[in-house]
N, C-alpha and C positions, 0 to 999 in steps of 0.2 A: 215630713214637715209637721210639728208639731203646731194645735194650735189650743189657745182657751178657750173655756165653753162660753157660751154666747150667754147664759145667766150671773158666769162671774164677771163677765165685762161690763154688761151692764148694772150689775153692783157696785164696780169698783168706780165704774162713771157718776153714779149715786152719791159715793162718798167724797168722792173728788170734786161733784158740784156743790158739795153740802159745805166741805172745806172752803171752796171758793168764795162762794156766797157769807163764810165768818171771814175772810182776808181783807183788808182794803184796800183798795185794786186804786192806782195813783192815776187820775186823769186831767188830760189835758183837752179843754174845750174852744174851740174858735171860732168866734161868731163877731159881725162888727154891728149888730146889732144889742144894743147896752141892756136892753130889757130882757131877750132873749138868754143872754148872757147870767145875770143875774136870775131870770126863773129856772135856767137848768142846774147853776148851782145847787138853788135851794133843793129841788126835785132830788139830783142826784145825791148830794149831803142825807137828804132823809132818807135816803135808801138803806143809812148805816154800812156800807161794807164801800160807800165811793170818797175818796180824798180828791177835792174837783181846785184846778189850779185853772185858768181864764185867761184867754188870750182876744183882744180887740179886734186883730192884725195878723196876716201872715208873717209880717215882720215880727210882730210882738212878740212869736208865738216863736221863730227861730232865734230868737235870742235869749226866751227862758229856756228852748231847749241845749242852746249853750252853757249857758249856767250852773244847770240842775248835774247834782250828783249820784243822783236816783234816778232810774230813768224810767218815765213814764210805761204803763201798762195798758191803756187806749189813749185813742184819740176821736175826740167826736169834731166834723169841724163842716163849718157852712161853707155852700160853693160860691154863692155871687159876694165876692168881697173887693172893695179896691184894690190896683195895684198891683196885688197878686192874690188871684182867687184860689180856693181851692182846691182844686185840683193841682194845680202848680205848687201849692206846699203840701200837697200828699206826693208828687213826685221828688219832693226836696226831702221831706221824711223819708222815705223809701231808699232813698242814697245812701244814709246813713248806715253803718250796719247794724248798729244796737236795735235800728226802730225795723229791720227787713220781714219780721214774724209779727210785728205788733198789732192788736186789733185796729183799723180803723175805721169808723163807721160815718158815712157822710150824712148829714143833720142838714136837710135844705131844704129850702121851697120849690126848687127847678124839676121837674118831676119829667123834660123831654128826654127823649131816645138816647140824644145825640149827648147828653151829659151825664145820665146811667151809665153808658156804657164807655166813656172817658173817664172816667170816675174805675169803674170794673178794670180797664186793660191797666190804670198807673198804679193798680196793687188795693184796692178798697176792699174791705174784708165784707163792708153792708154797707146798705143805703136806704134811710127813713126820710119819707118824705115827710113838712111840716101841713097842717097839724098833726102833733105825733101823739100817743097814749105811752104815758111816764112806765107804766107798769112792762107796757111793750118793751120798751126802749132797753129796763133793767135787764129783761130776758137777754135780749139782743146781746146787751153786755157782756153778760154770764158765758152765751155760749157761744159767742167771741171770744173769750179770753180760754177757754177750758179748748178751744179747736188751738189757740196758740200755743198753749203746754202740752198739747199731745205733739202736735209739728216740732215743738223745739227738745221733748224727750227722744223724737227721732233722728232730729240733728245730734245731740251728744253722743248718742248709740254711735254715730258715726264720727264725729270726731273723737270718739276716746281711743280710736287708731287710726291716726289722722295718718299716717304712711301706706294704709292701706284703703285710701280715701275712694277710689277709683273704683276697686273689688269693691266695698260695702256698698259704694251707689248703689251695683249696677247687679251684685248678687246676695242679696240680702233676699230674707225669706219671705213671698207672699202669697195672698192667695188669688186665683185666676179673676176672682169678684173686686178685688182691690182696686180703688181708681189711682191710679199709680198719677206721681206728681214729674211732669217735662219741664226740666228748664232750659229756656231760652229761645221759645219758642215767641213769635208777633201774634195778638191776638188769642193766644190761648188763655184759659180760666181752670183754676182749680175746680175740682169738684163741689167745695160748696159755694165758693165765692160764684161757680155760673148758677147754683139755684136760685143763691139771694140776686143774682142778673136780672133769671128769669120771673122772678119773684116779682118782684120791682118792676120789668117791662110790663105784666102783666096790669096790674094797676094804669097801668098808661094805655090799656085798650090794645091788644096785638095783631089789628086789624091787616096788616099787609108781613108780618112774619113769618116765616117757612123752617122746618127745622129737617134737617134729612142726617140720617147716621149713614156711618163708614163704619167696615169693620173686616179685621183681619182673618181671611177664610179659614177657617178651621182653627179658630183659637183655641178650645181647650184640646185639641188632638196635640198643636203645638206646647201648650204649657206641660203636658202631660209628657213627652217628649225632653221634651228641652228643660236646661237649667234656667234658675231663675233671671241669671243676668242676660242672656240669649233673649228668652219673653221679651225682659226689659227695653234691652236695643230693638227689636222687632217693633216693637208700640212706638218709642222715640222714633225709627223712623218712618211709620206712618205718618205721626203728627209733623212731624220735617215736611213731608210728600203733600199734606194736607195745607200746610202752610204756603208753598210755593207755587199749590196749583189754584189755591180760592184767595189770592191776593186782590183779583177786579171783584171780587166780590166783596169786600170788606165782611169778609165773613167773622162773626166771633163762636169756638169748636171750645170744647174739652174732653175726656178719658173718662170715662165710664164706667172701667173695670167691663171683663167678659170678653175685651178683644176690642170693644166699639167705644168710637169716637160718635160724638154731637154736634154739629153744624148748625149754626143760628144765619140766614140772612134774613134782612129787609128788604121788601119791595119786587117785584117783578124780575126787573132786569138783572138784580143782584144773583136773582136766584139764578137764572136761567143763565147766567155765566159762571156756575158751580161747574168744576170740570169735566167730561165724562170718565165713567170707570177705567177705559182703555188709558186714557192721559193721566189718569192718576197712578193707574200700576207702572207706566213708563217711567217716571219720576222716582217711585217706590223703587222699582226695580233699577233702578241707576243707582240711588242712594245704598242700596243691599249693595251693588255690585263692588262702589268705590270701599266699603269695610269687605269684601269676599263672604261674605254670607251666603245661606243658603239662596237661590234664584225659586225656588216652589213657591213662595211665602208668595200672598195675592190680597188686595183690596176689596172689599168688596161694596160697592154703594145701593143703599135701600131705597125707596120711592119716596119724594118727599113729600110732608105731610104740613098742612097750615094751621099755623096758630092760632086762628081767627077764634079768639077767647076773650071773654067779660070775666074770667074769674083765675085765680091762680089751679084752680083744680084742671079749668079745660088746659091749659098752656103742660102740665104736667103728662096730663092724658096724652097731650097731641106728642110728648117725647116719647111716652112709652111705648106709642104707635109706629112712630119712626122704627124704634130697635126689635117692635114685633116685622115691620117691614125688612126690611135687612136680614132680620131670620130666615125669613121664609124665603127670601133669595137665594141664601144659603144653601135650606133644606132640597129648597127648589135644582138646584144645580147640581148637589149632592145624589139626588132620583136619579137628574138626567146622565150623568157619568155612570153610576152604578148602571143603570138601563142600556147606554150604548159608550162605553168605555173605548173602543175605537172609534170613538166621532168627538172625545172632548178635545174641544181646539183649544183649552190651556193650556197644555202640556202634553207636547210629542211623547208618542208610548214608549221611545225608547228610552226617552229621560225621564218618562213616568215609572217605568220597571227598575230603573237605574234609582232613584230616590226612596223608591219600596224595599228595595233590597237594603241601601243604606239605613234606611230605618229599621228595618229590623234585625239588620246585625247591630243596631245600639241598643235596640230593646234586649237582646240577647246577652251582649256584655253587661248592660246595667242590673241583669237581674240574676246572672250567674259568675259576674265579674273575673276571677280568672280560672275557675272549671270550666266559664267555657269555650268549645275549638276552635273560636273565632279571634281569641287571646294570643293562641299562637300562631298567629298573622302577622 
């Protein structure tokens, strides 16, 4: 698997924000407040690279997007509005498919839990709370719009063979670090839309938040192993598994790249109805069973760790704590198998000898392909 050097990416990232930043990026703003309205025009207008179109109304703001034959490039839009507030026309945007990549960033005074993160699950790319800083905000912009040309250069890659739609998902080339994107999952988050999540709850003080990682045992032995689309369905059905068993918890998870998933609950009780390991591989391993996949593949959950942050650096801290927890589960279990290999009660030795052998007559053919005498099987 080929990849580019991490100085030319970040060059050509360079060149592509520098492009962006001369473009002028068509927006549409929703606010029903008149004054508001009118100071982000001006703000945004003096930015030089923003064309700002103004909407009163959720309604107002669906019937220019009837209209228009260009189709807008953000959306900035306030939540408490009559009628129909915002959030309910970023789920009307979101329907549409021209606006399904589109930056939206919600512009509002509501700064609770429980409207972040409604805001997050109907598709919000960011969320500034008012009073904002204009300079902030353009950033925002920017690199909003530059995460939706890279997602929509990955969609054309994929539909320029739109019959082989299925293959490209699911075997296209990544790397084991990659936070791979699950659709159609309830309450899951992309990779960056859960930072700006966590971002944003932070701000709001994370006094009762818990964040505990899942992760798939032996993930780079698997990636190193297996093809890419194989990995892929592995991760998807974790996140399936993950979904099914933290529904009393209103949990909100995303993909991490490295195997691990990130679990956010609130509150006590939310947490402590997180499901245990054993109920999650049951699920896991029924979902493997119904595709015939491999039965070895295993969950593994790390200790969870609290959010209890005044700043967005602890709230960061306390995730990277999670996934060093979860390692060392890992590690931890890893010893213990090596150390008494007839006592690990995952897997009966004879389906453990049975899987070891299978794996290595794959590593065999994949690395002598047909010299070797396992070809003529």
């Amino acid at each position: 698997m080929k990849h580019s050097s991490p100085g030319r990416d970040q060059f050509e990232k360079k060149l592509e924000l520098r492009a962006l930043k001369q473009k002028s990026l068509k927006v549409l703003v929703v606010d029903d407040e008149p004054s508001i309205l009118e100071l982000l025009k001006t703000a945004l207008s003096s930015f030089g690279n923003c064309t700002v179109t103004a909407a009163n109304s959720a309604a107002g703001a669906l019937k220019i997007l009837e209209k228009t034959e260009v189709p807008f490039e953000c959306f900035l839009l306030d939540i408490q509005m009559p009628t129909m507030n915002g959030i309910e026309l970023l789920r009307r945007i979101r329907s549409l498919p021209q606006y399904s990549e589109t930056p939206v960033i919600m512009l509002t005074a509501m700064s609770e839990r429980k409207y972040v993160e409604e805001a997050f699950l109907e598709g919000a790319t960011d969320y500034v709370t008012k009073p904002f800083d204009f300079l902030e905000l353009r950033s925002r912009i920017n690199s909003a719009h530059l995460l939706m040309q890279e997602r929509l250069k990955a969609q054309k890659t994929m539909e320029s063979a739109r019959f082989l739609r299925e293959e490209l998902d699911y075997n296209q080339q990544f790397n084991l670090e990659d936070p791979l994107s699950i659709e159609g999952l309830d309450r899951f988050l992309r990779y960056v839309e859960f930072d700006n999540y966590i971002e944003q709850l932070s701000r709001g003080r994370l006094f009762d938040s818990w964040v505990t990682a899942i992760k798939l045992q032996d993930a780079e032995f698997y990636f190193d192993l297996s093809n890419c689309g194989d990995f892929r369905r592995a991760i998807a059905d974790i996140g399936a598994a993950i979904q099914k068993t933290t529904k009393d918890s209103d949990a909100v998870f995303s993909y991490r790249g490295n195997g691990v998933f990130l679990v956010v609950t609130h509150g006590k009780e939310a947490t402590i109805a997180l499901p245990l390991e054993e109920r999650l591989n049951q699920v896991f391993q029924t979902i493997l069973g119904n595709r015939r996949a491999s039965g070895w593949l295993r969950a593994l959950i790390g200790e969870r760790v609290s959010m209890r942050s005044l700043s967005k650096a602890g709230a960061f801290s306390a995730m990277n704590k999670a996934t060093k927890n979860v390692d060392m589960r890992e590690a931890a279990l890893r010893k213990d198998v090596e150390a008494h290999p007839e006592e690990d009660g995952l897997v009966e030795p004879a389906s453990q000898e049975k899987e070891r052998r299978r794996i290595y007559e794959r590593v065999m053919l994949e690395l002598f392909g047909k010299d070797c005498y396992l070809a003529q099987k």
